[in-house]
MARNU-866419 format. One record per residue: residue in one letter; z, y, x of N, C-alpha, C in turn. Coordinates in steps of 0.2 Angstrom, whole numbers. Each point is the difference from the previous one (the first is absolute). Last residue first. Layout:
N
residuo	n_Z	n_Y	n_X	ca_Z	ca_Y	ca_X	c_Z	c_Y	c_X
A	Z	Y	X	Z	Y	X	Z	Y	X $
...
END
This chain:
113
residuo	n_Z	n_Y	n_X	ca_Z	ca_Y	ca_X	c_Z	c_Y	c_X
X	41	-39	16	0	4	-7	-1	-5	-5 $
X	0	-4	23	4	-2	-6	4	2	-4 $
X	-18	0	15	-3	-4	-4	7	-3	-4 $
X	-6	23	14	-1	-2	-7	0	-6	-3 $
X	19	10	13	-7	-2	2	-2	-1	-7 $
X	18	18	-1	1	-8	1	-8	-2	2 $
X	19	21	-8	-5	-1	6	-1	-8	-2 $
X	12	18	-20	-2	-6	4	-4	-1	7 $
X	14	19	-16	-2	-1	6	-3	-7	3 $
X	13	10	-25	1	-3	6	-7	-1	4 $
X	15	18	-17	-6	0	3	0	-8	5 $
X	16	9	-22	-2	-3	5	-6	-1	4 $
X	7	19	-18	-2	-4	-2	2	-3	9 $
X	9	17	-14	-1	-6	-4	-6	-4	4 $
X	4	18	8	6	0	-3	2	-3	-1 $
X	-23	8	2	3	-2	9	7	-2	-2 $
X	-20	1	-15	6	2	-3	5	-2	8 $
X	-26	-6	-4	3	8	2	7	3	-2 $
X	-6	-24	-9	1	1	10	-2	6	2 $
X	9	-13	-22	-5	10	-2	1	-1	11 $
X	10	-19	-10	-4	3	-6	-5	4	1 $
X	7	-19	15	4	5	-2	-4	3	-3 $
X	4	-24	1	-5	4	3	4	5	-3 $
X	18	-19	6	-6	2	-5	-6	5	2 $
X	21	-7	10	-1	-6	-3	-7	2	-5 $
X	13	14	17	-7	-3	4	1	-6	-5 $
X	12	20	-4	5	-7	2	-4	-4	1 $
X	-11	20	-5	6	1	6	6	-7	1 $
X	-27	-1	-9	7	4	-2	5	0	5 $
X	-25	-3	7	5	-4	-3	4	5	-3 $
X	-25	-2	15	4	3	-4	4	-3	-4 $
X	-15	-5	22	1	-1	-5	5	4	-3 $
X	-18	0	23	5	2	-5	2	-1	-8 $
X	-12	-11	24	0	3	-6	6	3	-5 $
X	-18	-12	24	7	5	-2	0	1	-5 $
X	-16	-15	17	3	1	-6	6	4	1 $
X	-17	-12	18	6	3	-1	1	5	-7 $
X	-15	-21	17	-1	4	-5	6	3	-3 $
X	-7	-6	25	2	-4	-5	2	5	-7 $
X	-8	3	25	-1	-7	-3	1	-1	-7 $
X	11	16	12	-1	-6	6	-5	-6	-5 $
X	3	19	-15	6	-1	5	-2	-5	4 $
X	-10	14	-23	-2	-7	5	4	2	4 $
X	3	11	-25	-5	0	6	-1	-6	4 $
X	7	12	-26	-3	-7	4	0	4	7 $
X	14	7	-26	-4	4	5	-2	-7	6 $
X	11	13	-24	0	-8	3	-7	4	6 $
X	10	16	-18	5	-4	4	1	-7	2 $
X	-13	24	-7	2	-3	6	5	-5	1 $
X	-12	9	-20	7	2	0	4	-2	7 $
X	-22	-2	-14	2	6	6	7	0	-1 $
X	-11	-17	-13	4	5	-1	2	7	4 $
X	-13	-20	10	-6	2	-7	5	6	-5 $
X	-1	-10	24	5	3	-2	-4	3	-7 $
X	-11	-16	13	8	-2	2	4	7	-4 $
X	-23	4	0	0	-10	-3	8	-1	0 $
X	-6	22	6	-1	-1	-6	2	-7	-2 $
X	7	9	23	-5	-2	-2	1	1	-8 $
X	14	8	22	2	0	-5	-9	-1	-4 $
X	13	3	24	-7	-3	-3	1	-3	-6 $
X	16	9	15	-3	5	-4	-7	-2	-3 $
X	24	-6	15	-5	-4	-3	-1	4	-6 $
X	17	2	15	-3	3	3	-5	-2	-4 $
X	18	-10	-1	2	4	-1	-5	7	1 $
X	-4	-23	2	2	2	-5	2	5	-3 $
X	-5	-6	22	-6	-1	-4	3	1	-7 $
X	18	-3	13	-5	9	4	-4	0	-5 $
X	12	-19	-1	2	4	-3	-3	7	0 $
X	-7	-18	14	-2	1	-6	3	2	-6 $
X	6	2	20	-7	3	2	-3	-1	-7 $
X	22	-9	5	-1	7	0	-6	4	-2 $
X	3	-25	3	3	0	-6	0	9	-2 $
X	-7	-6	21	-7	-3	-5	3	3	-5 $
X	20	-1	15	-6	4	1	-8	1	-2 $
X	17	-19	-2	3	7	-3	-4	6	2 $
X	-12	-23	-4	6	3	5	1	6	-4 $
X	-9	-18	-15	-3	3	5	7	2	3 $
X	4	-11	-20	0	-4	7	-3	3	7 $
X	3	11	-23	8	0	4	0	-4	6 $
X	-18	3	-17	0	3	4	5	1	8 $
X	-3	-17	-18	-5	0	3	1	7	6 $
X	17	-1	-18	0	-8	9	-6	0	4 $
X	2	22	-17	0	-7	1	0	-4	6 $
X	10	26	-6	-3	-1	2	-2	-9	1 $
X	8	23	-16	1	-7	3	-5	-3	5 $
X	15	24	-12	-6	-1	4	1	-8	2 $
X	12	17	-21	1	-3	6	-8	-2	3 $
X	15	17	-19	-8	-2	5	2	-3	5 $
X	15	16	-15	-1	-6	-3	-7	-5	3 $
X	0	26	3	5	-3	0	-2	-7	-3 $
X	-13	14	20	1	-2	-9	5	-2	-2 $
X	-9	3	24	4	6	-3	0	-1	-7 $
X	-6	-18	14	8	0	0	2	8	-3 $
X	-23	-5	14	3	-5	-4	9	2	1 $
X	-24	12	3	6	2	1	6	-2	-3 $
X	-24	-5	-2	0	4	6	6	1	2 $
X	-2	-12	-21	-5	-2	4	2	3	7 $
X	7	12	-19	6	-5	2	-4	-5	5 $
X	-13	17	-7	6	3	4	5	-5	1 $
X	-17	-5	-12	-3	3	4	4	2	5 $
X	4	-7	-23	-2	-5	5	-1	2	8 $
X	5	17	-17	6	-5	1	-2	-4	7 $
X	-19	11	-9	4	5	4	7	-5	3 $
X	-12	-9	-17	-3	2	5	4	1	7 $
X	8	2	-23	1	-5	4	-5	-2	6 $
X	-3	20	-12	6	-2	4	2	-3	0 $
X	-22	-1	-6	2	5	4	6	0	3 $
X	-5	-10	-20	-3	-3	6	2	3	7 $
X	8	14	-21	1	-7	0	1	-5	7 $
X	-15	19	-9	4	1	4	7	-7	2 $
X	-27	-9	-2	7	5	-4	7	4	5 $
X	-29	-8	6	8	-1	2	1	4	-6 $
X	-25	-9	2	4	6	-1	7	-3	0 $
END
């Protein structure tokens, strides 16, 4: 069972995923691992992320949709959203609080997680 709470961070993660850059305070990274594929692999698997709806128990045990796995050319592909405060030196208190809080965006392969 979800709280309303979950929900809107839910909902956050889910729109900011799909439609990166409408939140305020939210940046998107992308690891050296990822930034050595071509520019065009670098898109597709922006696509997978942005499109990624296999949302399991074992990986999202808060339902809060915000880590997520596929496979690319082979090779294992992680994303995950962390939440910060606004000056990104601390966790953000209340991450349904869109105001207060920094959403960042990680892509990186999984072995360097």
């Amino acid at each position: 069972m979800t709280t309303p709470k979950t929900e809107a961070i839910r909902n956050l993660n889910d729109q900011y995923r799909r439609y990166w850059k409408v939140l305020p305070n939210s940046h998107v990274v992308m690891t050296e691992g990822i930034l050595r594929f071509s520019e065009e692999d670098q898109k597709s698997i922006a696509k997978k992320v942005q499109n990624f709806d296999q949302f399991e128990d074992e990986s999202d045990p808060y339902r809060e949709h915000d880590f997520g796995s596929f496979r690319h050319r082979d090779r294992k592909i992680f994303w995950k959203i962390e939440y910060y405060n606004c000056s990104l030196r601390g966790s953000a208190e209340d991450p349904s609080d869109v105001f207060h809080t920094a959403r960042v965006l990680t892509i990186m392969l999984a072995e360097e997680y």
